[in-house]
Structures are given as structure tokens and as C-alpha cells.
GUGUDREN-444230 format. One record per atom (N, C-alpha, C): x, y, z; residue in three letters; atom name. Coordinates in Angstrom, 3 decimals. Each point is the difference from the previous one (the first is absolute). Example, Ala and Ser with C-alpha at 12.3 -4.5 7.8 and 13.67 -1.06 7.14 Angstrom:
// GUGUDREN-444230
node px 13.190, py -5.690, pz 7.800, residu Ala, atome N
node px -0.890, py 1.190, pz 0.000, residu Ala, atome CA
node px 0.900, py 1.200, pz 0.000, residu Ala, atome C
node px -0.350, py 1.050, pz -0.720, residu Ser, atome N
node px 0.820, py 1.190, pz 0.060, residu Ser, atome CA
node px -0.770, py 1.090, pz 0.730, residu Ser, atome C
//
This chain:
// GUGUDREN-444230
node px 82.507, py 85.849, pz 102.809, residu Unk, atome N
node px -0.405, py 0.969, pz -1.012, residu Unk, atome CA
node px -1.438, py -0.313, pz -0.400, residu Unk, atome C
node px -0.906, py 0.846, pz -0.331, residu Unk, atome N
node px -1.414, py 0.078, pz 0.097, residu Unk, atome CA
node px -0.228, py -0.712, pz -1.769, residu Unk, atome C
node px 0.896, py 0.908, pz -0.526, residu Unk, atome N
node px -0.190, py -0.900, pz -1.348, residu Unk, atome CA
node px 0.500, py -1.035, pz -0.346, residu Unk, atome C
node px 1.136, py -0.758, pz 0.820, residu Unk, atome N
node px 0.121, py -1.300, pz -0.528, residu Unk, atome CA
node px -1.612, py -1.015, pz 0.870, residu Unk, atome C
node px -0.453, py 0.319, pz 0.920, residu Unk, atome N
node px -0.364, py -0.669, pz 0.761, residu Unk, atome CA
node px -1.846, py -0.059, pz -0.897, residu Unk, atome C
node px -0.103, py 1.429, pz -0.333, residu Unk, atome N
node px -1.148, py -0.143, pz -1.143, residu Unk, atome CA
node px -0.011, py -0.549, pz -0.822, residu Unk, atome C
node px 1.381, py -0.146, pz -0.945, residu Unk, atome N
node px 0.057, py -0.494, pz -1.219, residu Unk, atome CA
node px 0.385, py -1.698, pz 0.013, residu Unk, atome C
node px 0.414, py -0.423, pz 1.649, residu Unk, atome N
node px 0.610, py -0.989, pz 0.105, residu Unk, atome CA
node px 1.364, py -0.412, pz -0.737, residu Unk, atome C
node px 0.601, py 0.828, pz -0.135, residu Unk, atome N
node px 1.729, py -0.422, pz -0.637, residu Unk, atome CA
node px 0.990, py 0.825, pz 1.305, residu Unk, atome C
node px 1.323, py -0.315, pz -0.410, residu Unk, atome N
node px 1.093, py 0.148, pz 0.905, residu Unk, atome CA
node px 0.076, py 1.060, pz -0.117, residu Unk, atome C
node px -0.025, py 0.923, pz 1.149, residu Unk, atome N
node px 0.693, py 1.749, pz 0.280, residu Unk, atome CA
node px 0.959, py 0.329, pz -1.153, residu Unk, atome C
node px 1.302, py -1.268, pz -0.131, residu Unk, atome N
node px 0.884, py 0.225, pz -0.480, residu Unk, atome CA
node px -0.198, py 0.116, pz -1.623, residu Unk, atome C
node px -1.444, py -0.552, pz -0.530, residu Unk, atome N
node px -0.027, py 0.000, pz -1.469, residu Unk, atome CA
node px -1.035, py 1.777, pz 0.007, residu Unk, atome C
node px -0.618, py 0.227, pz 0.808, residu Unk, atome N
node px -0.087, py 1.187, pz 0.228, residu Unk, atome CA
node px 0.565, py 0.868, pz -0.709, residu Unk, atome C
node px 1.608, py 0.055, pz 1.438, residu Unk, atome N
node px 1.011, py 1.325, pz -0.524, residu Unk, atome CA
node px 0.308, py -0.296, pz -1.364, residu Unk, atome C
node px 0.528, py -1.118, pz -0.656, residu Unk, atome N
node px 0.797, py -0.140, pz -1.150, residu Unk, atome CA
node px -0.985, py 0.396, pz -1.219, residu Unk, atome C
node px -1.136, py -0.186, pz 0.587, residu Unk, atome N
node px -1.211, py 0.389, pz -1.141, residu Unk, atome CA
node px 0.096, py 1.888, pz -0.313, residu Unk, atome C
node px 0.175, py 0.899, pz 1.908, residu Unk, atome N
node px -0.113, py 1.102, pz -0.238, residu Unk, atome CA
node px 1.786, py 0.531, pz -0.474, residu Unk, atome C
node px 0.785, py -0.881, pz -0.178, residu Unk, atome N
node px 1.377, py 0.341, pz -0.485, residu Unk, atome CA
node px 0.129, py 0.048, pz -1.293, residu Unk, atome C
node px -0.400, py -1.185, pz -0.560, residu Unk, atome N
node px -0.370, py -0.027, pz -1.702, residu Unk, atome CA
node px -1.032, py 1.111, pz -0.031, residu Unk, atome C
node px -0.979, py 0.377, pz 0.324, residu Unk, atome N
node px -0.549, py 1.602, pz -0.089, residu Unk, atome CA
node px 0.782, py 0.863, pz -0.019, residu Unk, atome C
node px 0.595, py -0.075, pz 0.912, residu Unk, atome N
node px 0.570, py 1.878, pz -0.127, residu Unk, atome CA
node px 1.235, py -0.258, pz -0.839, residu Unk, atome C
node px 0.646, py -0.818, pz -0.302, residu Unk, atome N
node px 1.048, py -0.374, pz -0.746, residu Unk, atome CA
node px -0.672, py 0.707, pz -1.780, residu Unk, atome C
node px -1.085, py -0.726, pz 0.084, residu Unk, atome N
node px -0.577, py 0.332, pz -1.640, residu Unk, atome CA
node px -0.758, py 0.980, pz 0.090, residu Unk, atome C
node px -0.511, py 1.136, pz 1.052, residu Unk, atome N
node px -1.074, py 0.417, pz -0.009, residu Unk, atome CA
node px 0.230, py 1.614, pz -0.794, residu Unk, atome C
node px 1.093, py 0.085, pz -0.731, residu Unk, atome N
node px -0.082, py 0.674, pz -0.986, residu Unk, atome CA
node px -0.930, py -0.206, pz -1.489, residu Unk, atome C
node px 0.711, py -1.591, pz -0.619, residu Unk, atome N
node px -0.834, py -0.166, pz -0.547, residu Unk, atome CA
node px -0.954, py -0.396, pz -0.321, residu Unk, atome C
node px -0.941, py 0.276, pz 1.074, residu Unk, atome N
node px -1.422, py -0.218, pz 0.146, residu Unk, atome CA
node px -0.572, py 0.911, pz -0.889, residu Unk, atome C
node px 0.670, py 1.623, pz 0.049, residu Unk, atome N
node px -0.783, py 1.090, pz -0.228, residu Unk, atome CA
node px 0.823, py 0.592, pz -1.432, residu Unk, atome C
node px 0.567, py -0.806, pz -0.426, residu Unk, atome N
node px 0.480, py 0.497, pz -1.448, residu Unk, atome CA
node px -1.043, py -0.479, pz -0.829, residu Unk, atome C
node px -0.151, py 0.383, pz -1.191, residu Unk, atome N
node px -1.079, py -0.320, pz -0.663, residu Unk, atome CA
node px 0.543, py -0.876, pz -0.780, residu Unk, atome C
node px -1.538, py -0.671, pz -0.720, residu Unk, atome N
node px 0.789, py -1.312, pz -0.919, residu Unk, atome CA
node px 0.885, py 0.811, pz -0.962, residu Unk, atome C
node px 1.060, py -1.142, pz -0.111, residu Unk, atome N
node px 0.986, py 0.532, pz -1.493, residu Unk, atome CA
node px 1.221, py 0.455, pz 0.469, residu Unk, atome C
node px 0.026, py 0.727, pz 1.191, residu Unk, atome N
node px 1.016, py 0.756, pz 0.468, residu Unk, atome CA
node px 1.222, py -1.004, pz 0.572, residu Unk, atome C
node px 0.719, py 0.366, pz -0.268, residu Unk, atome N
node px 1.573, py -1.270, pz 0.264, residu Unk, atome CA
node px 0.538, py 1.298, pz 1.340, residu Unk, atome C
node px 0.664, py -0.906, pz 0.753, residu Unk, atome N
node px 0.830, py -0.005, pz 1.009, residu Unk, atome CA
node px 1.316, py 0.742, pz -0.332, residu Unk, atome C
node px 0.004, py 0.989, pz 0.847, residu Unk, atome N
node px 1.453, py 1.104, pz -0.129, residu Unk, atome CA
node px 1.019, py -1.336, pz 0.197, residu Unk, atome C
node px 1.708, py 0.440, pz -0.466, residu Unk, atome N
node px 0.883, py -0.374, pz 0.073, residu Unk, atome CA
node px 0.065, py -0.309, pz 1.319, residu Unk, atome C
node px 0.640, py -1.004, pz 0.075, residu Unk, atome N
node px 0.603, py -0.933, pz 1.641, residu Unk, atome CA
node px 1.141, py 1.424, pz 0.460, residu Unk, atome C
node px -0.139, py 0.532, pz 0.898, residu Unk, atome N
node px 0.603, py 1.086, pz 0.730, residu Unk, atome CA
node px 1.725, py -1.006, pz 0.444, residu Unk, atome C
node px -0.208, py -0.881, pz 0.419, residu Unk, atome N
node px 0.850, py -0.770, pz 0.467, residu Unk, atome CA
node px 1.373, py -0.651, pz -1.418, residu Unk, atome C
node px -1.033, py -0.086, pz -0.968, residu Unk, atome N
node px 1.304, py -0.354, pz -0.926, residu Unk, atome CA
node px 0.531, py 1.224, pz -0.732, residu Unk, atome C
node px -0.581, py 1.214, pz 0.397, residu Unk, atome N
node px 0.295, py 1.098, pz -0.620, residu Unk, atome CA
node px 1.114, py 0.549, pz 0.879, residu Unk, atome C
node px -0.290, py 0.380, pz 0.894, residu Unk, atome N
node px 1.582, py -0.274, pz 1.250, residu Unk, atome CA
node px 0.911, py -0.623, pz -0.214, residu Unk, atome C
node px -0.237, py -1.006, pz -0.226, residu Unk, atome N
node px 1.227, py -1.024, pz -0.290, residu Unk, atome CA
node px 0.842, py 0.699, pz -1.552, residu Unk, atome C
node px -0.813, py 0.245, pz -1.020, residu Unk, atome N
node px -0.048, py -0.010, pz -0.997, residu Unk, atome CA
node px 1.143, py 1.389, pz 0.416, residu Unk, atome C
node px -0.334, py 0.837, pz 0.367, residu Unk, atome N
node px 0.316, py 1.383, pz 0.450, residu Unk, atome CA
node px 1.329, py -0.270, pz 0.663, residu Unk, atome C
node px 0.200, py -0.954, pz 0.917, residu Unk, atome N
node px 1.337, py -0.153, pz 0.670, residu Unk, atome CA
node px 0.947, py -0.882, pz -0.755, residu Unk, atome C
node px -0.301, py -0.289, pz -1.233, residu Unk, atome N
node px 0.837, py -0.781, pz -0.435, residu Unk, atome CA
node px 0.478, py 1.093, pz -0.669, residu Unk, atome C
node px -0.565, py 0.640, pz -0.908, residu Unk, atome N
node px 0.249, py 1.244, pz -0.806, residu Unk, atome CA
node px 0.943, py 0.916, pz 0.395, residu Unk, atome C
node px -0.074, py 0.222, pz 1.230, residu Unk, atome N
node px 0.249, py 0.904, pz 0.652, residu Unk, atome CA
node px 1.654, py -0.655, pz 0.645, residu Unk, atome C
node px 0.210, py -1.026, pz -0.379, residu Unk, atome N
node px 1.368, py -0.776, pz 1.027, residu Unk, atome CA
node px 0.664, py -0.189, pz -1.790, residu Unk, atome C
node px -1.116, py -0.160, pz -0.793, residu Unk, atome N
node px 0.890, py 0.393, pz -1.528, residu Unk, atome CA
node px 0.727, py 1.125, pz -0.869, residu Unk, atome C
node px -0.522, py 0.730, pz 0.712, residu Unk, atome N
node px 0.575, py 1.224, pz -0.310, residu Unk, atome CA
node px 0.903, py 0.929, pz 0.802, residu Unk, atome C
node px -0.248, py -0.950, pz 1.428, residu Unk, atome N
node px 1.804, py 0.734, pz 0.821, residu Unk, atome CA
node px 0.545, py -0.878, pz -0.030, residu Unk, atome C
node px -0.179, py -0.703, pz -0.824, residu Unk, atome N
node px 1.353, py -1.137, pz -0.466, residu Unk, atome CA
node px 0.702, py 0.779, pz -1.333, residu Unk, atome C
node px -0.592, py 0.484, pz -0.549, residu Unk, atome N
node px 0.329, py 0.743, pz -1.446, residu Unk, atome CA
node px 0.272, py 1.456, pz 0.453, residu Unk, atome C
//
């Protein structure tokens, strides 16, 4: 890889560098102050529990 070999570090700290990017690269572009939408993932959960509570009832 052209950029580890410029920068002299491992290919592999490379990718993990451009993974933590795109992982966060939302909030790059929120402006200061602005907080992070709800975790999509515990809201699902949140949703299937609900939802197994009330065809129980």
C-alpha cells in the first residue's frame, strides 16, 4: 500500500484507521452541540420486547 509505505506504518494500521473513519464519519459533520440520535439497535430490542409483552397479555 502506497500509504503505509509513505507514512512508514503497517497497511494494517492503515485500514483500521480508514474503519474508525467511516464508522464515525457521521459525526464529523454534525455541528458542535448536536448529540447523537438514539442507538437504532437498543430501540429494536426495546420494540421486541414490547411487542412479546403484549401477546402475552
Amino acid at each position: 500500500m502506497e500509504l503505509a509505505e509513505q507514512f512508514d506504518v503497517h497497511p494494517n494500521q492503515i485500514s483500521d484507521w480508514k474503519q474508525k473513519m467511516l464508522d464515525g464519519a457521521s459525526m464529523v459533520f454534525e455541528g458542535p452541540g448536536k448529540e447523537r440520535g438514539p442507538d437504532l439497535n437498543e430501540l429494536h430490542a426495546k420494540i421486541g420486547k414490547l411487542t412479546l409483552e403484549n401477546d402475552f397479555f
